[in-house]
N, C-alpha and C positions, 0 to 999 in steps of 0.2 A: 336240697329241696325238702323242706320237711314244716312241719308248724310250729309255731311256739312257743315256750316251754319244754320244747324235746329235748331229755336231759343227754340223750348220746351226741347229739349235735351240738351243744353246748359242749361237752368234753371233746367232741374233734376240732371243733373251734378254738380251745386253748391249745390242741396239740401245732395244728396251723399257725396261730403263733405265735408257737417256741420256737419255726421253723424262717420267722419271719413273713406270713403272711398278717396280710390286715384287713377286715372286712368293712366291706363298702357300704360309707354312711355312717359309719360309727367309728372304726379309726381313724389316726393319720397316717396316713398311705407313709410306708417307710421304703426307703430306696433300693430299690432293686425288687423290691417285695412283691410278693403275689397276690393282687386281689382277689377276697372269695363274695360273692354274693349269696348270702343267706334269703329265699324266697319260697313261701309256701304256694305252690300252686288254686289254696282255695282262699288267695285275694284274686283270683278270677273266675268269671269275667266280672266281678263285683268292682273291683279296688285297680286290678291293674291291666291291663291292656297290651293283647298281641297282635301283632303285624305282620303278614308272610308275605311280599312283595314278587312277582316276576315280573321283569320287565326288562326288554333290548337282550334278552337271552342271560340274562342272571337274575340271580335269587337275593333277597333281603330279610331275614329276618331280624326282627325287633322286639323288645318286651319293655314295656313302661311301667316301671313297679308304682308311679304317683308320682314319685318325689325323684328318681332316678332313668335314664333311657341306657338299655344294654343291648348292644350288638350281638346279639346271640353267637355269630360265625365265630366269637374271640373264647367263645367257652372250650377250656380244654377237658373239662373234668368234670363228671356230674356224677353227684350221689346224692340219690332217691330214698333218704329216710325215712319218713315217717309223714307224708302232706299231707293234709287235709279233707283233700278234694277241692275242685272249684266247687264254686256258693256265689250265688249270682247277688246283685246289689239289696240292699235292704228294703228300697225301694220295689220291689217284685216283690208283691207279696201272695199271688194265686199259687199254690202249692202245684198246679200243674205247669204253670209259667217256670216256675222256679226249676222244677224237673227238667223241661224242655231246653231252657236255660243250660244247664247241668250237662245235659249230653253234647248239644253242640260245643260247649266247652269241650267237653275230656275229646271228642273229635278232633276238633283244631290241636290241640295240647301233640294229640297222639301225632300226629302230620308232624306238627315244627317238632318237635322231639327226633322224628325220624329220620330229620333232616341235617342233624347238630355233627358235625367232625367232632366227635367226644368220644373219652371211654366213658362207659357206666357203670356205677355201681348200685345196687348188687347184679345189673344187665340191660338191657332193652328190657321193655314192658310188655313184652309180647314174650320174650327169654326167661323171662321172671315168671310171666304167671303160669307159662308150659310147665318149668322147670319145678312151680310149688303142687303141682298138683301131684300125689300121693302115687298113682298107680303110673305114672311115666315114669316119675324118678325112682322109682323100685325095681323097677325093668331092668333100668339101665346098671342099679347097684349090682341085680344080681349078674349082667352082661359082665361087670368090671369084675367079678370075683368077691365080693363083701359075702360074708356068711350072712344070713338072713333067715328070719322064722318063717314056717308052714305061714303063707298068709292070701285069706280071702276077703277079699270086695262083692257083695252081695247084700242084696236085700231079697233074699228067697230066706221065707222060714227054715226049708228043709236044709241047706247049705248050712245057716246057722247050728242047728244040731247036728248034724252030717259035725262040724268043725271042733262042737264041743266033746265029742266023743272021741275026735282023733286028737284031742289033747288030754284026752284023759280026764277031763274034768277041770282042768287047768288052763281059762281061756281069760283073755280079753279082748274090749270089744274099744274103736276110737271110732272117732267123727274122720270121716272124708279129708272133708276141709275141719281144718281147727281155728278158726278165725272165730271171733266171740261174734255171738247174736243178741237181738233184741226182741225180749219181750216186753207190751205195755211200758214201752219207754226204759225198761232197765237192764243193763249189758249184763251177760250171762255167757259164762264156758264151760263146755263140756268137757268132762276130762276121762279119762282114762277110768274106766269102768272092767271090774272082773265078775265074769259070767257066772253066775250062779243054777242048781237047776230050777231054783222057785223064778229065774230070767226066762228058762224055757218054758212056762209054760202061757206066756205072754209073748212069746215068739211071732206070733203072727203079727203083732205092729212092726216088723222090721220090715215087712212088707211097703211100709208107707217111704222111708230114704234110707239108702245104701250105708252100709256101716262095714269096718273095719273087722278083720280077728286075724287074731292072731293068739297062737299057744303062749301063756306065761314064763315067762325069761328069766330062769334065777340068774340074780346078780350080785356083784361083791361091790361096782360100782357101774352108776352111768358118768356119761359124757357126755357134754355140749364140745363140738369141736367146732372154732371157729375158721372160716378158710377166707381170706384176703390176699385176693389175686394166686401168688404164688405160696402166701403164708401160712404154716396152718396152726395154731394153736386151741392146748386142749387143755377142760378142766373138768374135774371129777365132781360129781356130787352121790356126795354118799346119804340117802334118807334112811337106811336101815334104825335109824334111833326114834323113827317120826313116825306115829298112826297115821296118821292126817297127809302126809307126803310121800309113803311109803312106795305106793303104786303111780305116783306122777306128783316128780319132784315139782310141778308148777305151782301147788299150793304154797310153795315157797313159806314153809315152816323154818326160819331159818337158823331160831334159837337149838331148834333140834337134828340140822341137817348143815353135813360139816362140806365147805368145799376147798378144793386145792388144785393146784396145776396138776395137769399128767402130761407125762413125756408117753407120745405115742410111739408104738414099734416105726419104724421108716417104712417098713413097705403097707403097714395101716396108713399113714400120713401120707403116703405117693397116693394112693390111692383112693384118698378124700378127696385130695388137691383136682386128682384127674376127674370124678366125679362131677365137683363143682365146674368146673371144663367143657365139661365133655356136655351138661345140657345146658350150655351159651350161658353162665352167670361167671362173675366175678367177686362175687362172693354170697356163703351163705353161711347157715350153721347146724351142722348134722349133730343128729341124735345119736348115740351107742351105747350098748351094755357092755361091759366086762364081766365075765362070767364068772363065778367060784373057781373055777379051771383055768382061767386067765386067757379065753376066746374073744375074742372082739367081734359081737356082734350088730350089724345093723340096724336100725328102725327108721329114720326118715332124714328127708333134709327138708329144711326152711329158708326158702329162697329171699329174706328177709327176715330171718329169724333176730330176736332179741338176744343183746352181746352184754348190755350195763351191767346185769346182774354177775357174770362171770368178772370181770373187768373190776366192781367193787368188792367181790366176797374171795374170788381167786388170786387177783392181781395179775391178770392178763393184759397184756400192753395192747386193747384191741383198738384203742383212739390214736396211738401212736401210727399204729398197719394202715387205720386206713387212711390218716393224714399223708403217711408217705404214700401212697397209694394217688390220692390224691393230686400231690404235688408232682408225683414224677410223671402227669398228665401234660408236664409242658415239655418235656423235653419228647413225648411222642411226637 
């Protein structure tokens, strides 16, 4: 499920098949092979059309992509990419019709979803968005035993210096949620910002939305670790050589920031594995420092976190995991 253009769906799409699957509508169906249905949920309710049927005491569910009718009950496997959203038909054109449009969609969607004999990846939608939000999954990191920094959630000015003082002067500050915003129409992300005291004296806007701190983590390298199902694969990114990416490798300066696979210790990798677990997903992709000292520190998980970039720059087989992932959805 995802839109597209989306370049990781496209790489698990050749992984599928090399496996011998074939996707429907655009291959020829090869014998024995696994049909995948590629479908972004925002060609509805514009483009294609769902049907939840009860009747004589059974269920029916149906989805009409236009061109194709799928029995929903035959889905064994789903993985929730990258959609769209629904977007109601072109034809609607009152921005408040289109909204209202919009919700009764993702309602219905949420229902027939709920109802699918499937596994999910990266979980239920309900598992997913628990599990990304920052102050559950940190709980529960430090419940598992991950080392983890002095860290507060607050928008009280006095907490903010209260925090900057108990690091010494060595802080930083993240967004809640990291998901990019829109201003005046142009997408913008916040990234990882270090506290200054000319920050505190502008303290009192933190008052307006809750922000992150946490004391600054010397490191020798980070780590995106990626976990599928049972999998866990890990790749380092070293920015020390980058201004510009130094404090949040997302700037992804990548002439000047090297990455490689790491083999994590096993009982750090049990314990991603159990993580990812433990708050109902089946896959995400956590954050880590490795310290000058060689500690493994915590920072977050992404309950859909971004995998392409490790996968091209590291050569991590992450299209490979979750094709079989995928596939061994039929033999559940």
């Amino acid at each position: 499920m995802s839109a597209r253009g989306d370049g990781a769906a496209e790489r698990v799409l050749a992984a599928l098949r090399r496996r011998g699957a074939h996707l429907v509508g655009a291959d020829e169906p090869a014998a024995g092979g696994t049909p995948v249905l590629w479908w972004d949920n925002g060609d509805y309710p514009g483009r294609s059309r769902v049907t939840a049927t009860f009747a004589g005491g059974e269920r029916r569910l149906v989805l009409d992509t236009g061109g194709r009718t799928v029995d929903l009950s035959r889905i064994t496997a789903v993985w929730r990419s990258r959609p769209s959203g629904p977007r109601a038909a072109a034809a609607v054109t009152d921005p408040s019709h289109r909204a209202h449009a919009r919700l009764q969609a993702e309602v219905m969607l949420d229902g027939v979803w709920s109802l699918l004999d499937a596994r999910w990846l990266p979980g239920r939608r309900a598992d997913e968005l628990r599990a990304h939000n920052k102050v559950f999954h940190l709980a529960r990191a430090v419940e598992l035993g991950f080392t983890v920094p002095d860290t507060t959630y607050t928008n009280d000015p006095a907490a903010l210096a209260e925090a900057y003082e108990a690091a010494h002067g060595r802080l930083v500050a993240k967004q809640i949620a990291s998901d990019r915003f829109e201003v005046d129409g142009v997408q913008h992300r916040a990234y990882t910002t270090v506290v200054t005291r000319r920050h505190l004296t502008s303290r009192h806007r933190v008052r307006h939305e809750p922000v992150v701190l946490q004391p600054y983590v010397p490191k020798a390298v980070e780590l995106r670790v990626i976990v599928v199902g049972e999998r866990v694969l890990a790749a380092e990114i070293d920015a020390s050589g980058s201004r510009a990416a130094r404090d949040d490798w997302r700037h992804y300066d990548n002439d000047r920031v090297r990455y490689a696979p790491h083999a994590l210790p096993a009982d750090v990798a049990r314990r991603c594995a159990r993580l990812v677990a433990d708050v109902g997903l089946t896959y995400a992709a956590l954050d880590l420092i490795v310290t000058p000292g060689g500690e493994y520190v915590f920072l977050e998980l992404n309950s859909n976190g971004a995998w392409g970039f490790v996968e091209l720059w590291a050569g991590l087989p992450v299209s490979d995991a979750i094709a079989d992932w995928l596939m061994d959805g039929e033999e559940q």
